[in-house]
C-alpha positions in Angstrom: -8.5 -14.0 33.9 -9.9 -10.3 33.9 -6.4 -9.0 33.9 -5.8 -11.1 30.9 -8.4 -9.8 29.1 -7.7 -6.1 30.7 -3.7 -6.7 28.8 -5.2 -8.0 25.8 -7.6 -5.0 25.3 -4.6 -2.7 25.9 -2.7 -4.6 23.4 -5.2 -4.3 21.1 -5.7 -0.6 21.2 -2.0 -0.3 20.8 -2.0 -2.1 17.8 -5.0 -0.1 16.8 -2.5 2.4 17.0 0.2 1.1 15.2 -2.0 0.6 12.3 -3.0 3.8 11.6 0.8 5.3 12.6 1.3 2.7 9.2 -1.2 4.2 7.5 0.1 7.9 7.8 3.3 6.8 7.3 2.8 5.1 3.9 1.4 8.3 2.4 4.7 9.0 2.2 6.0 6.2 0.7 6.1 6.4 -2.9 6.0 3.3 -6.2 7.7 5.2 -8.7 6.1 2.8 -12.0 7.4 4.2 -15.7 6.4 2.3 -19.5 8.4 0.2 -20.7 9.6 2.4 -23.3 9.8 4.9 -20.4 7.4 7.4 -22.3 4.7 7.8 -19.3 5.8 7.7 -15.2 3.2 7.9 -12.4 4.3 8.3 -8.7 1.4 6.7 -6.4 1.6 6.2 -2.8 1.8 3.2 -0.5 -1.6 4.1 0.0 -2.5 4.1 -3.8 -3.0 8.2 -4.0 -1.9 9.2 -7.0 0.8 12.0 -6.7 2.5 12.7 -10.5 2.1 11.7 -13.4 5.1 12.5 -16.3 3.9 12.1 -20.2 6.2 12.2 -22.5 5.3 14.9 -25.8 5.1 12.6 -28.4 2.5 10.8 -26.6 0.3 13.9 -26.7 -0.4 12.9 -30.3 -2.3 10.0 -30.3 -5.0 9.7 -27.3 -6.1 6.4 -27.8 -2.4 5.2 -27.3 -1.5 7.6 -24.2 -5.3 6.1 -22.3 -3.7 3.2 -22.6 0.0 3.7 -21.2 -2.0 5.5 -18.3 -4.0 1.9 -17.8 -1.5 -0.1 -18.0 1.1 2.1 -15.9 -1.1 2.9 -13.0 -2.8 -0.2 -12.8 1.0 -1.8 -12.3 1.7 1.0 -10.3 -1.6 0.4 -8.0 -0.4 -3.4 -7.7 2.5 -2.5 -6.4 1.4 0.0 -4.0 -1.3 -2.5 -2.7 1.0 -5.3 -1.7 3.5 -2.7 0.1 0.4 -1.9 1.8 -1.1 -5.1 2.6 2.3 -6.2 3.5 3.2 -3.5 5.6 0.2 -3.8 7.3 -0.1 -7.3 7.9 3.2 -7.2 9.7 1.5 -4.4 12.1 -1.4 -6.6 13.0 0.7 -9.5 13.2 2.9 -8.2 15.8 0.0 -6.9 17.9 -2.1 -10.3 17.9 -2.1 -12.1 20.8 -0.8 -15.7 20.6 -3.9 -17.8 19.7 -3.3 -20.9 18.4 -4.3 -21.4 14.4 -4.5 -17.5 13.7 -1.0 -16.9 13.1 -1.6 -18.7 9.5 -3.8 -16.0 8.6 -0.7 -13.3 8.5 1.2 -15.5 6.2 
């Protein structure tokens, strides 16, 4: 039993380490999101760091309309980033769980 416990801790700590190896490595994993008339494109990691933003001129004229394309294009943008996180992640800590039966619903 104590080496059972001894393997699990060790698988744990791996995992630990796994997840943050994910981590680092979705800072460099990039959700390119643009308008949908193509006028304003942000660049946002996996991690949801914001890393360009393109506007196009004419949207320099009206500042009302370019605070919006900037909410609605990085808010999209954050979405998607969140579930290539979340997803990424998940299948980390999934793989490093030990088999305990009823927990492997909460990675589905």
């Amino acid at each position: 039993m104590f080496g059972d416990m001894m393997g699990m801790m060790g698988k744990l700590k791996e995992t630990q380490q796994k997840v943050e190896a994910t981590k680092k490595r979705l800072d460099t994993v990039y959700i390119d999101e643009k308008s949908a008339d193509g006028l304003l494109s942000v660049s946002i990691s996996a991690n949801r760091a914001i890393k360009e933003i393109k506007i196009d001129d004419s949207l320099l004229q009206d500042k009302e309309q370019l605070e919006d394309y900037l909410i609605l294009t990085l808010n999209k943008a954050i979405e998607n980033a969140t579930k290539v996180n979340e997803t990424e992640l998940a299948a980390v800590a999934k793989e490093g769980m030990p088999n305990i039966p009823g927990m492997d619903s909460l990675f589905k």
